[in-house]
C-alpha positions as a Markdown table, in Angstrom:
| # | Residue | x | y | z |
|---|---|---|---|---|
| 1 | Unk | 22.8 | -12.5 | -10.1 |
| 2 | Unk | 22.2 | -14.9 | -12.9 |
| 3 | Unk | 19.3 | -14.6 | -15.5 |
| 4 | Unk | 16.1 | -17.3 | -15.0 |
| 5 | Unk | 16.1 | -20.1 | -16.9 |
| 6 | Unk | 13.1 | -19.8 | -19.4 |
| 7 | Unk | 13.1 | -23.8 | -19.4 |
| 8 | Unk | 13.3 | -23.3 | -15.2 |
| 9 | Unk | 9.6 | -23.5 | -13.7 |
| 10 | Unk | 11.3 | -22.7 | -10.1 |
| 11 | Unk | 13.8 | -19.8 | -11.9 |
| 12 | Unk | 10.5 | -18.8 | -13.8 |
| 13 | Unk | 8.9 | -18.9 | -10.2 |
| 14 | Unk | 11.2 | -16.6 | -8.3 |
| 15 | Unk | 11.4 | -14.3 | -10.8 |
| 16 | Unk | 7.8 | -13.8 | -11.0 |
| 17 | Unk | 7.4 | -13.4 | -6.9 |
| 18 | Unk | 10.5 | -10.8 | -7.3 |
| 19 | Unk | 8.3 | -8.8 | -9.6 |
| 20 | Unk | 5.1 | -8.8 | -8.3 |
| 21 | Unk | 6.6 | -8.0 | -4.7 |
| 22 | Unk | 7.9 | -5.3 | -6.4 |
| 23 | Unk | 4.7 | -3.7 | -7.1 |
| 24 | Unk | 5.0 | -5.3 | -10.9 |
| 25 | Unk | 1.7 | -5.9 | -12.3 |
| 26 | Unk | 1.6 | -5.3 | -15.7 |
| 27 | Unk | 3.7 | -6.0 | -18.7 |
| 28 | Unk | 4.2 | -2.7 | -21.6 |
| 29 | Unk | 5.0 | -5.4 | -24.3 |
| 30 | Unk | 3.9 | -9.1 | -25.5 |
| 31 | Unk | 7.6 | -9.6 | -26.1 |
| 32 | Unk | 11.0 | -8.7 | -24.2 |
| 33 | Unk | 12.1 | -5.7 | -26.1 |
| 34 | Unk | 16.5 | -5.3 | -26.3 |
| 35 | Unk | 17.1 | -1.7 | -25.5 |
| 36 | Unk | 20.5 | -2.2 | -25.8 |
| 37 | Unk | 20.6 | -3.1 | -29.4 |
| 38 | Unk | 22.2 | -0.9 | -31.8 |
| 39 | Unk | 19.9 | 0.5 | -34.0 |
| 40 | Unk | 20.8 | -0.6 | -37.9 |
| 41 | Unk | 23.4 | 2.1 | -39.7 |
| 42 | Unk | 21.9 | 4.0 | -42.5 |
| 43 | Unk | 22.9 | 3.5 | -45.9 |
| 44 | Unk | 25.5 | 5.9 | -46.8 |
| 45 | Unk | 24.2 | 8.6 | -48.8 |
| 46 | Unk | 25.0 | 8.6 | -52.7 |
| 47 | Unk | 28.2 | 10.7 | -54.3 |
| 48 | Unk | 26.7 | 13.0 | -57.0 |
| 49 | Unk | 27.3 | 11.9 | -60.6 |
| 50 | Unk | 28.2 | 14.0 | -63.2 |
| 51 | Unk | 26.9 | 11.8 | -66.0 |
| 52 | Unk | 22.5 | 12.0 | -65.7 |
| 53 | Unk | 20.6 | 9.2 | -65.1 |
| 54 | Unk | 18.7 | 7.9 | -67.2 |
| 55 | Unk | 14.8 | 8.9 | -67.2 |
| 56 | Unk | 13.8 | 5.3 | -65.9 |
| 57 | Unk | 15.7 | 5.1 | -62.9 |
| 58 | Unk | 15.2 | 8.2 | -61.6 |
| 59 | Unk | 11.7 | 7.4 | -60.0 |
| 60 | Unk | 13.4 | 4.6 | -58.2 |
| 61 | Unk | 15.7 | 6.6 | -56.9 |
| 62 | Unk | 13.4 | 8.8 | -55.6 |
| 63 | Unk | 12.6 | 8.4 | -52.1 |
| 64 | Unk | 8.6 | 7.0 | -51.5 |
| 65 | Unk | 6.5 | 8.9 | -49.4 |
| 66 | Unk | 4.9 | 7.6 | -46.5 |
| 67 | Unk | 1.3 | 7.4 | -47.1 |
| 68 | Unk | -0.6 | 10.2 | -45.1 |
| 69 | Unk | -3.1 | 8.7 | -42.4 |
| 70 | Unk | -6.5 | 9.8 | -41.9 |
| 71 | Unk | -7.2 | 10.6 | -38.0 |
| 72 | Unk | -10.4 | 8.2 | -38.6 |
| 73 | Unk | -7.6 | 5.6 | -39.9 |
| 74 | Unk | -4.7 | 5.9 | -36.5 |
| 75 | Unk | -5.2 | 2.9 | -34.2 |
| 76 | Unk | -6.4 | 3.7 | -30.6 |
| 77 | Unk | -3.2 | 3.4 | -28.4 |
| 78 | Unk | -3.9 | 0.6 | -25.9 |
| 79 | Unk | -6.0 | 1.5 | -22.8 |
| 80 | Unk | -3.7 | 1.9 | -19.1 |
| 81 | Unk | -4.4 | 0.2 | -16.2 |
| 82 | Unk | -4.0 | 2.6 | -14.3 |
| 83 | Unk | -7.6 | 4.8 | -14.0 |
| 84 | Unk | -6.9 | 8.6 | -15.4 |
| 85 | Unk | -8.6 | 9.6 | -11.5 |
| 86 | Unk | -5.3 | 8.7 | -10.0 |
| 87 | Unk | -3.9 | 12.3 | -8.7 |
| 88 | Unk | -1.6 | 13.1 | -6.0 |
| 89 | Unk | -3.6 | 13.9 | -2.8 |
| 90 | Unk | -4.4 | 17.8 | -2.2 |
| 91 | Unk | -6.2 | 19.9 | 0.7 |
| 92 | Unk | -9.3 | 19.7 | -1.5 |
| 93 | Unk | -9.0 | 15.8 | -1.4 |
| 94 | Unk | -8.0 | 15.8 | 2.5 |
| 95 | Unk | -10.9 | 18.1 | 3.1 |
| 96 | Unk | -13.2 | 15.3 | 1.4 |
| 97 | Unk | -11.7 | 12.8 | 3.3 |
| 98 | Unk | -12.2 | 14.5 | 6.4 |
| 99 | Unk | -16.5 | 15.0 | 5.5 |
| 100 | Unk | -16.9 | 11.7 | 4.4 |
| 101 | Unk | -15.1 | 10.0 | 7.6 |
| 102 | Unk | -17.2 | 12.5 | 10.0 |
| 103 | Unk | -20.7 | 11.8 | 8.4 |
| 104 | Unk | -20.3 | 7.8 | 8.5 |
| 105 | Unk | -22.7 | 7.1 | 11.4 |
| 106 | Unk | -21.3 | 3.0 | 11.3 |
| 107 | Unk | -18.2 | 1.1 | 10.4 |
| 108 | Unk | -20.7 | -0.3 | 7.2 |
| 109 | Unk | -21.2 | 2.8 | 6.6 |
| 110 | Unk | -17.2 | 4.0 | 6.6 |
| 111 | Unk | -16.2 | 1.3 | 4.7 |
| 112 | Unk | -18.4 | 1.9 | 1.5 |
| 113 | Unk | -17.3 | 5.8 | 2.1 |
| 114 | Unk | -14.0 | 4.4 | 1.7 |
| 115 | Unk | -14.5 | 2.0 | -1.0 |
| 116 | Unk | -15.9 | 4.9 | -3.1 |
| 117 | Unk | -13.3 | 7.4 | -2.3 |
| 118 | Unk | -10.9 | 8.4 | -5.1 |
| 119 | Unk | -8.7 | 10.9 | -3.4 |
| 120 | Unk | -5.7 | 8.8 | -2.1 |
| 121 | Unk | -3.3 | 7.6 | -5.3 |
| 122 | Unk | -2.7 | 4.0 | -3.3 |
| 123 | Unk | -6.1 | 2.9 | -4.3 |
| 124 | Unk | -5.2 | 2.9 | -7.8 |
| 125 | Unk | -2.5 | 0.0 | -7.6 |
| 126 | Unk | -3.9 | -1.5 | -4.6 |
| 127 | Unk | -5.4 | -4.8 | -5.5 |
| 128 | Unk | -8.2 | -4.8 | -2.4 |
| 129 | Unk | -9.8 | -2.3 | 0.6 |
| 130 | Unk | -8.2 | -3.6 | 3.8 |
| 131 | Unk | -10.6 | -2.3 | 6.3 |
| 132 | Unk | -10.5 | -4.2 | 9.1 |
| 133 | Unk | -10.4 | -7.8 | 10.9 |
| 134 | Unk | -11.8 | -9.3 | 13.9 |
| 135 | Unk | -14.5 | -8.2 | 16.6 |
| 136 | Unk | -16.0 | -4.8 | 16.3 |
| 137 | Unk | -17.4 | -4.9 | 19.8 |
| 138 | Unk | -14.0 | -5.8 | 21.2 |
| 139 | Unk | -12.3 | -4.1 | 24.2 |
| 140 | Unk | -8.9 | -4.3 | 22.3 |
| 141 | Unk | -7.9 | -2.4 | 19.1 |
| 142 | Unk | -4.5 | -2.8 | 17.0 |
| 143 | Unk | -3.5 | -0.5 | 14.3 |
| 144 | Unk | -0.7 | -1.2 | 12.4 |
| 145 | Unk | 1.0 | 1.3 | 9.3 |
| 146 | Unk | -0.5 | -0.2 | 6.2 |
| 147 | Unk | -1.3 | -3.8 | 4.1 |
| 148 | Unk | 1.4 | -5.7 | 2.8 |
| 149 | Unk | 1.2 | -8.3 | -0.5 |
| 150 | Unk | -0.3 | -11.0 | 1.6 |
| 151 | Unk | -2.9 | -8.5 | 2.7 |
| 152 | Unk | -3.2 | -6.7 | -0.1 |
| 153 | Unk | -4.4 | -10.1 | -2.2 |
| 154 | Unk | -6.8 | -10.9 | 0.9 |
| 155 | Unk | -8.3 | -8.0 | 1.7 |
| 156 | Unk | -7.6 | -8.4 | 5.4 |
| 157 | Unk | -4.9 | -7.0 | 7.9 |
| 158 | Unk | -2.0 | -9.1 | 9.4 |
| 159 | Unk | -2.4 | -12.4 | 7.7 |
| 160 | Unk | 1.3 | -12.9 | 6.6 |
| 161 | Unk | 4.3 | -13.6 | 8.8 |
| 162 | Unk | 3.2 | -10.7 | 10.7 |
| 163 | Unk | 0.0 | -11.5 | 11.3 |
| 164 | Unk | 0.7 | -15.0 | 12.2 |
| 165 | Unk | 3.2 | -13.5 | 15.2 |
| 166 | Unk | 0.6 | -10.9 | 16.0 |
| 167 | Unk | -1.7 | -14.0 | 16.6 |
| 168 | Unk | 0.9 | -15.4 | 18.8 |
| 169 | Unk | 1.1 | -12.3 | 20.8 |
| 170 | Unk | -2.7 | -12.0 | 21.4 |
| 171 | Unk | -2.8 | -15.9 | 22.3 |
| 172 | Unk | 0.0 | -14.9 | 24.8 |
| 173 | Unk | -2.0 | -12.6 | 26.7 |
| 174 | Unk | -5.7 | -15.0 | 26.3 |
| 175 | Unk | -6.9 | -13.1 | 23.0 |
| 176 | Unk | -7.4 | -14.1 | 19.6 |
| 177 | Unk | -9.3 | -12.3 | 16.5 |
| 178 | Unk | -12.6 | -13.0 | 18.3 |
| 179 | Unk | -11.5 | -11.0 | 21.1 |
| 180 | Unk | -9.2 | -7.7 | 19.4 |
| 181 | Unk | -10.3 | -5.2 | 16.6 |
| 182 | Unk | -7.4 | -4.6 | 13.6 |
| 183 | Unk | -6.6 | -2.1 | 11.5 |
| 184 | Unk | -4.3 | -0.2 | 9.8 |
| 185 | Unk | -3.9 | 3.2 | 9.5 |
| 186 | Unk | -3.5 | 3.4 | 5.5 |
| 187 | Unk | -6.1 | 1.0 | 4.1 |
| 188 | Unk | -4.1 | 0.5 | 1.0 |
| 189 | Unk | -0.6 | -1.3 | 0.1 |
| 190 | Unk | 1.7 | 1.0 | -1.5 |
| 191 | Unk | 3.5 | -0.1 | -4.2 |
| 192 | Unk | 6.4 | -2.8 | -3.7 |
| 193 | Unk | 5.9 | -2.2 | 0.2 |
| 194 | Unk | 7.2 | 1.3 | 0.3 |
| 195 | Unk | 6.7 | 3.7 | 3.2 |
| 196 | Unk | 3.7 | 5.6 | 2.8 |
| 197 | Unk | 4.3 | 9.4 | 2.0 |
| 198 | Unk | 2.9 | 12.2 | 4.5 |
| 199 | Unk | 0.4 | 13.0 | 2.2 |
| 200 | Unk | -0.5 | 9.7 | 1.7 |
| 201 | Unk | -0.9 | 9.3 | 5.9 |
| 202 | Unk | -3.0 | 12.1 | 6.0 |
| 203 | Unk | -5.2 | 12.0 | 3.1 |
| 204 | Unk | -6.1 | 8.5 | 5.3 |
| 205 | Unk | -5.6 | 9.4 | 8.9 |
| 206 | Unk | -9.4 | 10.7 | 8.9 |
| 207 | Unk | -10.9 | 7.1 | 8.0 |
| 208 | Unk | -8.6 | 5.6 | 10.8 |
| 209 | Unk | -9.5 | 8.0 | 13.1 |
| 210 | Unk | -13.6 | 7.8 | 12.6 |
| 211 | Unk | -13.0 | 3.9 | 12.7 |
| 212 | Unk | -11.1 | 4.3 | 16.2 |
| 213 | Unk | -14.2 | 7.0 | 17.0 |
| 214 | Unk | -17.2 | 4.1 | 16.4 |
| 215 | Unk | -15.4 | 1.0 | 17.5 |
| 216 | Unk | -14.4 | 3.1 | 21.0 |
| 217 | Unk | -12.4 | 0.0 | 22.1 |
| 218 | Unk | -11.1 | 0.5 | 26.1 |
| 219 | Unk | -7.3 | 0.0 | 25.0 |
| 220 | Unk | -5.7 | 1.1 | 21.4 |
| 221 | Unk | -2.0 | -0.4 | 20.5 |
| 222 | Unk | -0.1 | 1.0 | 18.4 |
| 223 | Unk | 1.8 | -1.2 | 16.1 |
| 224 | Unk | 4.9 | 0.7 | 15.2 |
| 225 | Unk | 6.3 | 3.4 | 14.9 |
| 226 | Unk | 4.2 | 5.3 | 11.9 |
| 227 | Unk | 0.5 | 4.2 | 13.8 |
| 228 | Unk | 2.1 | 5.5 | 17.2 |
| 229 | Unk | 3.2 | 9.3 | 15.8 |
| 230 | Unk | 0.2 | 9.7 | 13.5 |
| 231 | Unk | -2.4 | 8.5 | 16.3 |
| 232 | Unk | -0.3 | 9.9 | 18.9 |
| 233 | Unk | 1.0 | 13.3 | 17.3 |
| 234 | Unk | 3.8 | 12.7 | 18.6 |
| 235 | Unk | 7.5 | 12.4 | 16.6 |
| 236 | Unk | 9.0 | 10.3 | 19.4 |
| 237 | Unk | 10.6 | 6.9 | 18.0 |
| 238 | Unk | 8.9 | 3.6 | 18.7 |
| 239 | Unk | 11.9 | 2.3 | 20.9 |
| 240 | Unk | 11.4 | 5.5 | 23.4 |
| 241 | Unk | 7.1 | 5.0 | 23.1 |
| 242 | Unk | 7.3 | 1.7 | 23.7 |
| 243 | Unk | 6.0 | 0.7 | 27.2 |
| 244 | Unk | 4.7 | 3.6 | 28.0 |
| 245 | Unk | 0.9 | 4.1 | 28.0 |
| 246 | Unk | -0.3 | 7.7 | 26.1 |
| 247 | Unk | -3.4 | 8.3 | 25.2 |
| 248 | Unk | -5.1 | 8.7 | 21.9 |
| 249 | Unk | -8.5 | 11.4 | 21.9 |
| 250 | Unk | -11.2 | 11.1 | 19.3 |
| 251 | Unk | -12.9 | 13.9 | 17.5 |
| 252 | Unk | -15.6 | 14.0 | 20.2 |
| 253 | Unk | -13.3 | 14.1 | 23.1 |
| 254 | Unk | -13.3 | 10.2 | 24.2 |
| 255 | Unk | -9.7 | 9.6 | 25.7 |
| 256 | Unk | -8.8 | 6.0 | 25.1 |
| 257 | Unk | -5.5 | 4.2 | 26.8 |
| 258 | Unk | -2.9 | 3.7 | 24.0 |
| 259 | Unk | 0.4 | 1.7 | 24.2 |
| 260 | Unk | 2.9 | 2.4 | 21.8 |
| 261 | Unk | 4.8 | -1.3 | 20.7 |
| 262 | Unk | 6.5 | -2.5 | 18.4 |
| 263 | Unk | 5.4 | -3.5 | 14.8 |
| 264 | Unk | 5.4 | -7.7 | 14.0 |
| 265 | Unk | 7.2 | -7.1 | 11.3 |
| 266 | Unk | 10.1 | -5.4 | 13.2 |
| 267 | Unk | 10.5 | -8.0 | 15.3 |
| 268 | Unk | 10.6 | -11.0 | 13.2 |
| 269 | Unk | 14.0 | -9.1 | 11.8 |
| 270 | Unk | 14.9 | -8.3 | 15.1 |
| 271 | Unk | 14.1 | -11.2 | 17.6 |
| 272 | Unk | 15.8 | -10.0 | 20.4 |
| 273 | Unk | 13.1 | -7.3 | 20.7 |
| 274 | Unk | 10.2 | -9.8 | 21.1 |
| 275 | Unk | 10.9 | -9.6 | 25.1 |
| 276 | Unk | 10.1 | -5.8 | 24.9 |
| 277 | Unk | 6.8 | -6.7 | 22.9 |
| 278 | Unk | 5.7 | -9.3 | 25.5 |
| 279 | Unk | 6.0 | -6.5 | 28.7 |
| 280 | Unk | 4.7 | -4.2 | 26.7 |
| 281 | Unk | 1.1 | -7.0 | 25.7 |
| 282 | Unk | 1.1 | -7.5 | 29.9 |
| 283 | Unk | 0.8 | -3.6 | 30.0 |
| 284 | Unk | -2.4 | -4.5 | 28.4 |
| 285 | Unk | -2.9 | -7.8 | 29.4 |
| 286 | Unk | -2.9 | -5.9 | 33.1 |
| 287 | Unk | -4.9 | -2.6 | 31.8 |
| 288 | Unk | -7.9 | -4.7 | 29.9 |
| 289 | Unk | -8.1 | -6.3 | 33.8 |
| 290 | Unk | -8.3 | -3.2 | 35.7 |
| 291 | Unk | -10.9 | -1.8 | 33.6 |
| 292 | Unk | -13.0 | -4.9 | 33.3 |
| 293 | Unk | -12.9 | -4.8 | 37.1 |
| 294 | Unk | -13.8 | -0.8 | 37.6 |
């Protein structure tokens, strides 16, 4: 790997995109700082003389003490980005979680309890709320894992890659973002795109779960493997839930159809797989049908 040309705007570029997908967003010094560098020998110490000194040099011999600073006087050290509220998520913060998902009466009203809450660490280096895209009073709801940068800088779910062969997939099947509800279940991007931490799905699985509760859509998918066990409680893999309809059960006992599929994201590394996505979207092509019809 070569270094980036300072005099390169595309090296410049690159680097830059490498960093902030990375989860790179703030610099500890104006200047690059060479940790590497040797620091400077000390001068060696004098060999005692016999012969005194005379009076006049010895106060320049003598060592200069550093001048004592006031606490008044001490510079500030420079303010963090980072909010001191950041804290690893605890029962205490799940048990908030859990109140302030059960007493939002509308989505409005869940998203502001979510804007406001401080118990999940991801909010802290998130840049936006993703809360949701697309029709509230759809029959059809997706829930994928968590934002990525894309949706992390829009404040919407699925608008990268992903989300442009999610839209695919609903225009297979006659749906678009008119038509479907999305979510995810983690409302915040982790840092550099890293898998979200148990604590971290449950510290947010009550906000998905209320937001499943007041949307009561007639079909849930599950969009990978992470939606499908924490919606599901189940620890299956996504290749043996796929295809398979389960069902997911809200708080107040409404059971709704949910098929397990796989994640956009998966199968734009693994195209192959996109034929098992497409029987699994006329599972619910076929399902929305039967229940429009009953």
């Amino acid at each position: 790997m070569t270094a980036a040309s300072p005099n390169n705007r595309s090296d410049l570029a690159d680097l830059l995109a490498f960093y902030a997908s990375a989860g790179v967003d703030e610099a500890l010094e104006d200047t690059p700082v060479n940790r590497f560098a040797e620091a400077a020998p000390r001068p060696a110490e004098r060999a005692p003389s016999s012969a005194a000194p005379p009076r006049e040099n010895k106060a320049a011999e003598q060592p200069t003490a550093s001048p004592r600073l006031d606490a008044s006087q001490v510079p500030d050290a420079p303010a963090r980005s980072v909010p001191a509220t950041a804290t690893v998520p605890d029962e205490a913060q799940a048990a908030l979680a859990r109140q302030m998902a059960a007493s939002a009466s509308t989505l409005d009203t869940l998203r502001q309890h979510m804007a406001s809450f401080d118990g999940c660490n991801l909010k802290f280096t998130a840049k936006n709320l993703v809360f949701a895209d697309g029709n509230p009073q759809a029959s059809l709801m997706l829930v994928g894992e968590a934002p990525g940068r894309d949706e992390d800088i829009e404040g919407l779910p699925f608008v990268g890659r992903s989300g442009r062969l999610l839209d695919r997939m609903l225009a297979a099947i006659g749906l678009d973002r008119t038509s479907a509800y999305i979510a995810n279940v983690i409302p915040w991007r982790p840092p550099g795109n890293r898998t979200p931490t148990p604590h971290e799905t449950e510290i947010c699985r009550p906000f998905i779960e209320r937001q499943i509760e007041l949307v009561n859509p007639k079909v849930l998918v599950n969009l990978g493997g992470p939606s499908a066990k924490t919606l599901l409680n189940t620890s299956e893999g996504i290749l043996r839930l796929r295809g398979n309809w389960r069902v997911h059960t809200t708080a107040s006992g409404i059971a709704i159809p949910a098929m397990p599929t796989l994640h956009p994201a998966y199968l734009l590394r693994t195209p192959a797989h996109k034929k098992l996505a497409w029987r699994d979207f006329l599972e619910v092509k076929a399902k929305l049908k039967g229940l429009a019809a009953g």
